[in-house]
PyMOL Python script that loads the backbone (N, CA, C, O; Angstrom):
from pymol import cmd

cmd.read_pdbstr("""\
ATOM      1  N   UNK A   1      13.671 -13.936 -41.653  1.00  0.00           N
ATOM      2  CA  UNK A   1      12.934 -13.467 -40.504  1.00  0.00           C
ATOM      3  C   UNK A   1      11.753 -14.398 -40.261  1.00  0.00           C
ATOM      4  O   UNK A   1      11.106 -14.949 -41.152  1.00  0.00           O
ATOM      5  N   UNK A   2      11.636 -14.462 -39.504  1.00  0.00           N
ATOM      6  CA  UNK A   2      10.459 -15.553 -38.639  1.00  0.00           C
ATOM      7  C   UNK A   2       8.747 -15.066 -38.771  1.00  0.00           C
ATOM      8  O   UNK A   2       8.423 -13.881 -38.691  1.00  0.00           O
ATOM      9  N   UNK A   3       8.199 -15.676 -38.888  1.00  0.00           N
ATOM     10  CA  UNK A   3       6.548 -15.380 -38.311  1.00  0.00           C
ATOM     11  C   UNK A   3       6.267 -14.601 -37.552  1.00  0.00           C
ATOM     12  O   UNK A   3       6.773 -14.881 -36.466  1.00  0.00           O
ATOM     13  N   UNK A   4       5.625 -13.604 -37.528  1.00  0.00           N
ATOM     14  CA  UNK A   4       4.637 -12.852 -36.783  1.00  0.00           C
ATOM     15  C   UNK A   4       3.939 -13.522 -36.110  1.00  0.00           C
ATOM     16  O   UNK A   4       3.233 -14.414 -36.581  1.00  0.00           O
ATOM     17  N   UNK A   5       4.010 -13.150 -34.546  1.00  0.00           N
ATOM     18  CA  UNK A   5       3.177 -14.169 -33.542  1.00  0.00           C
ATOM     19  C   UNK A   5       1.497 -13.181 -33.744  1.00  0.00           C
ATOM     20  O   UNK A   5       1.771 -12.063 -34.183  1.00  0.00           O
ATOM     21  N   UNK A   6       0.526 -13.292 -33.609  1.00  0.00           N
ATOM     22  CA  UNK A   6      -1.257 -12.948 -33.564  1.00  0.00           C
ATOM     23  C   UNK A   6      -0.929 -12.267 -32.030  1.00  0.00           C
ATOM     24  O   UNK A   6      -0.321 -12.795 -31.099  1.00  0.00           O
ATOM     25  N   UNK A   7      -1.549 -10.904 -32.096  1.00  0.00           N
ATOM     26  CA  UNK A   7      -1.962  -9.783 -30.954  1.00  0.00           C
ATOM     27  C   UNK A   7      -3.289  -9.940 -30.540  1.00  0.00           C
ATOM     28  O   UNK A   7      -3.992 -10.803 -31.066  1.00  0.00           O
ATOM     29  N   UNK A   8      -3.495  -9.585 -30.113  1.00  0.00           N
ATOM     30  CA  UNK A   8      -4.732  -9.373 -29.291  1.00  0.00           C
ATOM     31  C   UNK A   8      -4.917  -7.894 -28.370  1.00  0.00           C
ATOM     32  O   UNK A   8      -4.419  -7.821 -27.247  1.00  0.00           O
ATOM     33  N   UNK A   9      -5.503  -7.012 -28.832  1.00  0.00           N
ATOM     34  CA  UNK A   9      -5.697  -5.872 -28.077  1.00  0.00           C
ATOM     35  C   UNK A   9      -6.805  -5.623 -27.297  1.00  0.00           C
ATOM     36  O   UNK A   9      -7.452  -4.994 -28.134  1.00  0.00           O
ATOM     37  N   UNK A  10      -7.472  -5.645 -26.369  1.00  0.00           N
ATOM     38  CA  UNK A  10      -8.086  -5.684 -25.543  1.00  0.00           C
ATOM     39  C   UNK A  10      -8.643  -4.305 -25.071  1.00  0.00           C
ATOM     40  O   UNK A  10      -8.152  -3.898 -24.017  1.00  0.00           O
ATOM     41  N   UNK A  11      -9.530  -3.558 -25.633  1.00  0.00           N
ATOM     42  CA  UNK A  11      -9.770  -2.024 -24.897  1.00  0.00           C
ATOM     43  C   UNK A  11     -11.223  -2.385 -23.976  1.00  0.00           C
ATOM     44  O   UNK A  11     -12.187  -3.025 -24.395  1.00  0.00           O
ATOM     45  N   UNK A  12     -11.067  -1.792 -22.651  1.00  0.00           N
ATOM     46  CA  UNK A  12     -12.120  -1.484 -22.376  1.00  0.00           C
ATOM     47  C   UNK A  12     -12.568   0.080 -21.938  1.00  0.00           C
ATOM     48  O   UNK A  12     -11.881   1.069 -21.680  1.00  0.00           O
ATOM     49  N   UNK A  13     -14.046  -0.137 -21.970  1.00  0.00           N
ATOM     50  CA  UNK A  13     -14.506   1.437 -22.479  1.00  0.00           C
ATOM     51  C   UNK A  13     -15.351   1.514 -21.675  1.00  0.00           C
ATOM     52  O   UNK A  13     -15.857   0.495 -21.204  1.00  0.00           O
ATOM     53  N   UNK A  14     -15.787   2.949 -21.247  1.00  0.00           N
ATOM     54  CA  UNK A  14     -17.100   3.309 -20.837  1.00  0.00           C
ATOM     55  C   UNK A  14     -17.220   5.237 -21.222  1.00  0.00           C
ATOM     56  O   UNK A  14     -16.581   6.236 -20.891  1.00  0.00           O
ATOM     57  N   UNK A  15     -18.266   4.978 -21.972  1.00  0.00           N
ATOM     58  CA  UNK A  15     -18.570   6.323 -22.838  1.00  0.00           C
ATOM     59  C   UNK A  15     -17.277   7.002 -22.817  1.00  0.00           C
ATOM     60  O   UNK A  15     -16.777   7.674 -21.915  1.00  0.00           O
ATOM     61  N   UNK A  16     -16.745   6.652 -24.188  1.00  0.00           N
ATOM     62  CA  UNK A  16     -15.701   7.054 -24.857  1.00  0.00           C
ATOM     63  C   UNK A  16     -15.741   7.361 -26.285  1.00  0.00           C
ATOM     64  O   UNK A  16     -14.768   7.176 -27.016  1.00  0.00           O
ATOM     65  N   UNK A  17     -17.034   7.903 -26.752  1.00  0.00           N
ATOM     66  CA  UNK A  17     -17.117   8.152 -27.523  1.00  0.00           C
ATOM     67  C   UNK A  17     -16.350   9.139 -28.787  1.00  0.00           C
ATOM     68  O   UNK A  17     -16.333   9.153 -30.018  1.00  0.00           O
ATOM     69  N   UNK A  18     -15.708   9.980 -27.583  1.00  0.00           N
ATOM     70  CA  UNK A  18     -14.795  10.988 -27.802  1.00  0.00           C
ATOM     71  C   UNK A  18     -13.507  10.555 -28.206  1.00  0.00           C
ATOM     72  O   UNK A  18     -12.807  11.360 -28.821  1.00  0.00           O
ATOM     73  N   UNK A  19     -12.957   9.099 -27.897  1.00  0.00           N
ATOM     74  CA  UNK A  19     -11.358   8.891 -27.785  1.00  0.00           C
ATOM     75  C   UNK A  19     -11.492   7.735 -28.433  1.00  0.00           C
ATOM     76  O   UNK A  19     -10.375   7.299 -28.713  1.00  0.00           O
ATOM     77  N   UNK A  20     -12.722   6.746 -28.955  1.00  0.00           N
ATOM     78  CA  UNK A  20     -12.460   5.717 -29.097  1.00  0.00           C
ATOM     79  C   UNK A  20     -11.544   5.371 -30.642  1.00  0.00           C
ATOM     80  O   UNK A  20     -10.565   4.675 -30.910  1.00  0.00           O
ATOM     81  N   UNK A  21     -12.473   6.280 -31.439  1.00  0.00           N
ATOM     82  CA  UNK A  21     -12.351   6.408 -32.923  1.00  0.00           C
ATOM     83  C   UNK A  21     -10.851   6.020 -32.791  1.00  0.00           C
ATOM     84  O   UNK A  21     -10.299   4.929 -32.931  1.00  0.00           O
ATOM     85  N   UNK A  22     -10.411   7.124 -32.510  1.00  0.00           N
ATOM     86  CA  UNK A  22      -8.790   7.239 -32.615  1.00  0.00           C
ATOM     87  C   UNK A  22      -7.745   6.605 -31.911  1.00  0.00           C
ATOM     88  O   UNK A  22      -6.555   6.662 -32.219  1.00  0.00           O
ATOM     89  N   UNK A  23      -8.340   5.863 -30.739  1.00  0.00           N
ATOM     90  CA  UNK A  23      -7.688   4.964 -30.606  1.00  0.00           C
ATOM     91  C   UNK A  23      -7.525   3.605 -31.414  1.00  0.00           C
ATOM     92  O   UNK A  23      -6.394   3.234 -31.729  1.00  0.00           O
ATOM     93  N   UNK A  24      -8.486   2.968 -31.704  1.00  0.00           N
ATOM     94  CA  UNK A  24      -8.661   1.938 -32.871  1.00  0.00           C
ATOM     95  C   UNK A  24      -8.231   2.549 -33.821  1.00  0.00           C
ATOM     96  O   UNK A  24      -7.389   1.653 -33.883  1.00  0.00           O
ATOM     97  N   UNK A  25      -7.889   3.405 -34.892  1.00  0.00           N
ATOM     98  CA  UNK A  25      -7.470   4.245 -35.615  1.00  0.00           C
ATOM     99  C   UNK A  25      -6.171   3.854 -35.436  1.00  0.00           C
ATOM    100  O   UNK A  25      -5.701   3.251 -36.401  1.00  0.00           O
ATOM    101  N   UNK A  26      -5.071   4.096 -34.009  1.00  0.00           N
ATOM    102  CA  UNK A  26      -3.553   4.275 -33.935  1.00  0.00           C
ATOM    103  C   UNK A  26      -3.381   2.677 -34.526  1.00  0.00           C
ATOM    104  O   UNK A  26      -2.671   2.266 -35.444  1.00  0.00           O
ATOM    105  N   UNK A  27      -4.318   1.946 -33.626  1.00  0.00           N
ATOM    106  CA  UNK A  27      -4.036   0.362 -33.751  1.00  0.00           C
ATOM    107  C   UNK A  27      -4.138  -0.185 -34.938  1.00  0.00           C
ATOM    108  O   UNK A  27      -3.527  -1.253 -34.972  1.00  0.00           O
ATOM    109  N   UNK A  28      -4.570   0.048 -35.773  1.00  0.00           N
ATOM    110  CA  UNK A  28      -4.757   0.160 -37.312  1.00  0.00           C
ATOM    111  C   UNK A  28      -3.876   0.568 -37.878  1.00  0.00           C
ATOM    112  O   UNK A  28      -3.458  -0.268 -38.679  1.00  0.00           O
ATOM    113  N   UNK A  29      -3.238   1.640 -37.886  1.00  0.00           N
ATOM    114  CA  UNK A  29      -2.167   2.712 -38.374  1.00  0.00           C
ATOM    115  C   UNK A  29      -0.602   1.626 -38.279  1.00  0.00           C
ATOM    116  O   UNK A  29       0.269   1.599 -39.148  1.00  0.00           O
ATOM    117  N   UNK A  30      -0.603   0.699 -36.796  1.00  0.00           N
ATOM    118  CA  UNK A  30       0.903  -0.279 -37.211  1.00  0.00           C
ATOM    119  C   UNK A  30       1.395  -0.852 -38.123  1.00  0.00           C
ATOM    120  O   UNK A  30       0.790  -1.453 -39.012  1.00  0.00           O
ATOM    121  N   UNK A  31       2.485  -0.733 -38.006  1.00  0.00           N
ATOM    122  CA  UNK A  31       3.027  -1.129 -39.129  1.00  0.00           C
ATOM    123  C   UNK A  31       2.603  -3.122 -38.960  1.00  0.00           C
ATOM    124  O   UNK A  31       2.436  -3.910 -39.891  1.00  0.00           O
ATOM    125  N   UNK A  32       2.549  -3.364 -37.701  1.00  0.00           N
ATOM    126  CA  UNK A  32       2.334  -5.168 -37.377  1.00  0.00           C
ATOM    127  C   UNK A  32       1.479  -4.917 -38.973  1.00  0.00           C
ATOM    128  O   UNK A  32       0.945  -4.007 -39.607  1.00  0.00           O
ATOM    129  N   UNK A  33       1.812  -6.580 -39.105  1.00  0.00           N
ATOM    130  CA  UNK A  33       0.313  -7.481 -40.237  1.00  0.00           C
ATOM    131  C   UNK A  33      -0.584  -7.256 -39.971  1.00  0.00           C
ATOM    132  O   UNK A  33      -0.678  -7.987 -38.985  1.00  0.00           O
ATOM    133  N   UNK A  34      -2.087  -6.439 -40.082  1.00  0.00           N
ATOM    134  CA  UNK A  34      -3.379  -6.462 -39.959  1.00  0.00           C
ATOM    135  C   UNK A  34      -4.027  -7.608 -39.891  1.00  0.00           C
ATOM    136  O   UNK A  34      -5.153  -7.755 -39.415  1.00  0.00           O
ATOM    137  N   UNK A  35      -3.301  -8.490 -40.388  1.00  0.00           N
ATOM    138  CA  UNK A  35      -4.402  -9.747 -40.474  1.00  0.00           C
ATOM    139  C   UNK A  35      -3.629 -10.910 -39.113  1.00  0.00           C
ATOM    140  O   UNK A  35      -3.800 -12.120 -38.966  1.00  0.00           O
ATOM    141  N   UNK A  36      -2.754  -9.914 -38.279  1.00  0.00           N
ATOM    142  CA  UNK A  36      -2.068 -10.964 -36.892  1.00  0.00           C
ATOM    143  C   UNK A  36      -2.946  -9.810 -35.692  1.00  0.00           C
ATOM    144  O   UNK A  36      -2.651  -9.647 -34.508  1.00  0.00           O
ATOM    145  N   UNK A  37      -3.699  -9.361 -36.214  1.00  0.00           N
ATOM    146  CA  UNK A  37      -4.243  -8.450 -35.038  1.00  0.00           C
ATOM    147  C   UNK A  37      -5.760  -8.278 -35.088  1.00  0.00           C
ATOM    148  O   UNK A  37      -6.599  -7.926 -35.918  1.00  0.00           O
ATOM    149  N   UNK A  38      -5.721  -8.740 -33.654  1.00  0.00           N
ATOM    150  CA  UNK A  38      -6.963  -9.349 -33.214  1.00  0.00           C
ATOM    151  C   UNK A  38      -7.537  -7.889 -31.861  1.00  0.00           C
ATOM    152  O   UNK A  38      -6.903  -7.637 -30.836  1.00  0.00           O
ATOM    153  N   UNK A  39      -8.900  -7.142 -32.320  1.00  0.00           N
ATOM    154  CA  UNK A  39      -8.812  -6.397 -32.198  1.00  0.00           C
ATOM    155  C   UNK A  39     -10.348  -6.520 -30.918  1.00  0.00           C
ATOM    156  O   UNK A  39     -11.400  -6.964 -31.379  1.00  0.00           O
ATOM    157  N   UNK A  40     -10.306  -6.127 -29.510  1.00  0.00           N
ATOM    158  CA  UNK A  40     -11.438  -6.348 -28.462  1.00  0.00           C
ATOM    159  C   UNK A  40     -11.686  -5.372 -27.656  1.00  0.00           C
ATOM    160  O   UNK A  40     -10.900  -4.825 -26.883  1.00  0.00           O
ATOM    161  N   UNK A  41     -13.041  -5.101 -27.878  1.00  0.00           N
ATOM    162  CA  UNK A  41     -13.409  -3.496 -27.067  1.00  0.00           C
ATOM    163  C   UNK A  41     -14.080  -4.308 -25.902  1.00  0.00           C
ATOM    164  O   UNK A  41     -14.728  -5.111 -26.572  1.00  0.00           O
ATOM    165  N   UNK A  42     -14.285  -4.549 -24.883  1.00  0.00           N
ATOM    166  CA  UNK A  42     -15.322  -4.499 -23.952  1.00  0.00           C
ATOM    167  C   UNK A  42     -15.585  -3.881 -23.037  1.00  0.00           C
ATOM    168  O   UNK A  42     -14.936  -3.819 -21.993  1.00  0.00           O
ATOM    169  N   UNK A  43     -17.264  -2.955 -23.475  1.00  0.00           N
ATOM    170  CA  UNK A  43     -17.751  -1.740 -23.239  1.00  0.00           C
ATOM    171  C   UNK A  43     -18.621  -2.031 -21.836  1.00  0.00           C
ATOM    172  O   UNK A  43     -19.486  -2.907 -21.803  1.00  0.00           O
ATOM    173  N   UNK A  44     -18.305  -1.234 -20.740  1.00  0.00           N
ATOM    174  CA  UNK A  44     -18.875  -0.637 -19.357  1.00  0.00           C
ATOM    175  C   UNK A  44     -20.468  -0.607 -19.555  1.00  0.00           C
ATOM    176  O   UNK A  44     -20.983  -0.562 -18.438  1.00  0.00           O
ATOM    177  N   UNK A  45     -21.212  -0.613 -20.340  1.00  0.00           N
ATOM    178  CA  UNK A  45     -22.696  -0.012 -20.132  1.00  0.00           C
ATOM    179  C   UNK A  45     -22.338   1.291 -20.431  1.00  0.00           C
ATOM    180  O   UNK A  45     -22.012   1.952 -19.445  1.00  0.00           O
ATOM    181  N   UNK A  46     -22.289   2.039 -21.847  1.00  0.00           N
ATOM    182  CA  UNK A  46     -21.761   2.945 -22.272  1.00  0.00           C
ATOM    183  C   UNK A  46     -23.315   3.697 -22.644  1.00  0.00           C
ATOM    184  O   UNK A  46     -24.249   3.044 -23.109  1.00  0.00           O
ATOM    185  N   UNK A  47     -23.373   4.792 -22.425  1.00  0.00           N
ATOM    186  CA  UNK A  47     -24.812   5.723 -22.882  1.00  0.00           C
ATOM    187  C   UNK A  47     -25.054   6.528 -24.016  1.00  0.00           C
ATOM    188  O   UNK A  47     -26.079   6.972 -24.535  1.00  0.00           O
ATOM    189  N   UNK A  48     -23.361   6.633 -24.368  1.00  0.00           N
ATOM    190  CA  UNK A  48     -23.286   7.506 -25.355  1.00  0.00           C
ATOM    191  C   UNK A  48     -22.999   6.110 -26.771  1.00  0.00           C
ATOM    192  O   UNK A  48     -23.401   4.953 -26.647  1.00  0.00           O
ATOM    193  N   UNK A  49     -22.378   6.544 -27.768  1.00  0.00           N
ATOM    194  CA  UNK A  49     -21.783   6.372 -29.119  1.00  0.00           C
ATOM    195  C   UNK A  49     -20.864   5.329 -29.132  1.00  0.00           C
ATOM    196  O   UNK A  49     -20.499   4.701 -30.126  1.00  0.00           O
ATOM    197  N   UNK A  50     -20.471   5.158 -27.867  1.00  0.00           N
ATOM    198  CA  UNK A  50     -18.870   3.947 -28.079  1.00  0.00           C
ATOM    199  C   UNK A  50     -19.303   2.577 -28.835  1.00  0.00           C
ATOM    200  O   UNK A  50     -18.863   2.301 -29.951  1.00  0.00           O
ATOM    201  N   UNK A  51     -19.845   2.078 -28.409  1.00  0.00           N
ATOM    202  CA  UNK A  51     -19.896   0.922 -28.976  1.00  0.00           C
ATOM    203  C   UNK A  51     -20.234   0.959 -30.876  1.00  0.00           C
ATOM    204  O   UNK A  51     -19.716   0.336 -31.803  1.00  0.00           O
ATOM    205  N   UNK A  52     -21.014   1.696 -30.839  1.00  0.00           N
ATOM    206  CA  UNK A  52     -21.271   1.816 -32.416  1.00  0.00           C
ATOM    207  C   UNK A  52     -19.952   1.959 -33.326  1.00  0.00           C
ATOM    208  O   UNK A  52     -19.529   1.374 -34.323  1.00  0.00           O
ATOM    209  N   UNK A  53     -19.472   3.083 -32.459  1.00  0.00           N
ATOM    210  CA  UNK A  53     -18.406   3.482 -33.222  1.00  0.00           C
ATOM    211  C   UNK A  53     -17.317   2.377 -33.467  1.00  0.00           C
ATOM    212  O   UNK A  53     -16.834   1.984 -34.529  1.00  0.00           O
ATOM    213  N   UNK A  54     -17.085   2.010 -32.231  1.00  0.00           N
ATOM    214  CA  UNK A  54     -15.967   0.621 -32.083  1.00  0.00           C
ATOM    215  C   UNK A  54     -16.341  -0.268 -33.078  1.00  0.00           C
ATOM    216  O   UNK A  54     -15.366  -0.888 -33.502  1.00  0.00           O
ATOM    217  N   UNK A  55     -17.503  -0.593 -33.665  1.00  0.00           N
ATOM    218  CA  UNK A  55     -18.290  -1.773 -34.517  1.00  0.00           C
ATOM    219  C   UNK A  55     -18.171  -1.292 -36.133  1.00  0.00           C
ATOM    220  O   UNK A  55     -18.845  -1.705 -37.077  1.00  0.00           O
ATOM    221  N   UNK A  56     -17.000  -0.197 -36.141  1.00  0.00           N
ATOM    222  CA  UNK A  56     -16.290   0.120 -36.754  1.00  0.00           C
ATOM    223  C   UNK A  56     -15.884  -0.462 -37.454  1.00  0.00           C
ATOM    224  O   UNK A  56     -16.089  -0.677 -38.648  1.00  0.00           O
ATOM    225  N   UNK A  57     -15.186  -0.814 -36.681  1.00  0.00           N
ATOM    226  CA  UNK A  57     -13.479  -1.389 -36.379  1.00  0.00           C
ATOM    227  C   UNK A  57     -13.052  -2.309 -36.309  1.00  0.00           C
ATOM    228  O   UNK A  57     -11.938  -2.545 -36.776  1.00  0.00           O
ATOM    229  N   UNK A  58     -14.008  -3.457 -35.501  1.00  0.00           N
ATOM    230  CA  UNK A  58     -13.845  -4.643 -35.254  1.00  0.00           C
ATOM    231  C   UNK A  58     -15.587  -5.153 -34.939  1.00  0.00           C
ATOM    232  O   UNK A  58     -16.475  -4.413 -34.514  1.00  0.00           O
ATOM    233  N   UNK A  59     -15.711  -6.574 -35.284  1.00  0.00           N
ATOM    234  CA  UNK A  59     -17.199  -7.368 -34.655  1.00  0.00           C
ATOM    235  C   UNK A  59     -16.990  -7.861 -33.642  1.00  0.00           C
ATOM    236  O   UNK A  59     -17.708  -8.760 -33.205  1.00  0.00           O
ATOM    237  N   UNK A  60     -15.873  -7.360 -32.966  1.00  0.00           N
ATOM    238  CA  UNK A  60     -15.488  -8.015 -31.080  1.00  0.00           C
ATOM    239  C   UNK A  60     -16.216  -6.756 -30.436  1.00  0.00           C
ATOM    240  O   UNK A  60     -15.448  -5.824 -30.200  1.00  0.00           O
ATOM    241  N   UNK A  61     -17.168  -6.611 -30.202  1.00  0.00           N
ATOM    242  CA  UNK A  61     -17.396  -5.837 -28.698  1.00  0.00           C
ATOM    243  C   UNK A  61     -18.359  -6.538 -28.161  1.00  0.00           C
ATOM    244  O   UNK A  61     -19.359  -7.120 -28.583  1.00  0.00           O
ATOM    245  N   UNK A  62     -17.841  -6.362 -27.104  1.00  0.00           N
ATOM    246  CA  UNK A  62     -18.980  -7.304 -25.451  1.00  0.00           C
ATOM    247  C   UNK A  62     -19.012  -6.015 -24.868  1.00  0.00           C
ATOM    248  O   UNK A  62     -18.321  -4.999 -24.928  1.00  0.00           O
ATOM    249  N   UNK A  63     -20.285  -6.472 -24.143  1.00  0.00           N
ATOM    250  CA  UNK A  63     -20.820  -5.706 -23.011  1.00  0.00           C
ATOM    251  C   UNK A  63     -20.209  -6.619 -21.936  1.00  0.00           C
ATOM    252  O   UNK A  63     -19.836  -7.784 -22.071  1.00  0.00           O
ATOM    253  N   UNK A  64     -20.178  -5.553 -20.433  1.00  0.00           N
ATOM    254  CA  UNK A  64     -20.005  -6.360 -19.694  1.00  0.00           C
ATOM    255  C   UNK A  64     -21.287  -6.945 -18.774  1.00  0.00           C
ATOM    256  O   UNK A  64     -21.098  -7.842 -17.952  1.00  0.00           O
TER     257      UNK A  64
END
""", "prot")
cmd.dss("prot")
cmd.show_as("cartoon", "prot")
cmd.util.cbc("prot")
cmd.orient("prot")
């Protein structure tokens, strides 16, 4: 079987504090290689929790 090509997931957010956890959570949970997945929140001007939380998960979050 061949190489695993590198993902890139791309979320963007705006106060999602409520859904974010668990979405980064599912993306985590694949079975893909963890280390071919490249993981990007970029957050709306969020008021609440999202971004913290996302910084979780990954050191990719931008503001826009």
């Amino acid at each position: 079987m061949g190489e695993c090509s590198a993902v890139s997931v791309i979320i963007t957010t705006k106060n999602e504090e409520k859904n974010i956890a668990n979405c980064l959570e599912s993306i985590k949970s694949q079975t893909f290689p963890q280390d071919k997945i490249e993981i990007i929140v970029v957050d709306n001007n969020s008021t609440d929790r999202t971004k913290e939380i996302a910084l979780k998960y990954t050191d990719k979050v931008y503001n826009l």
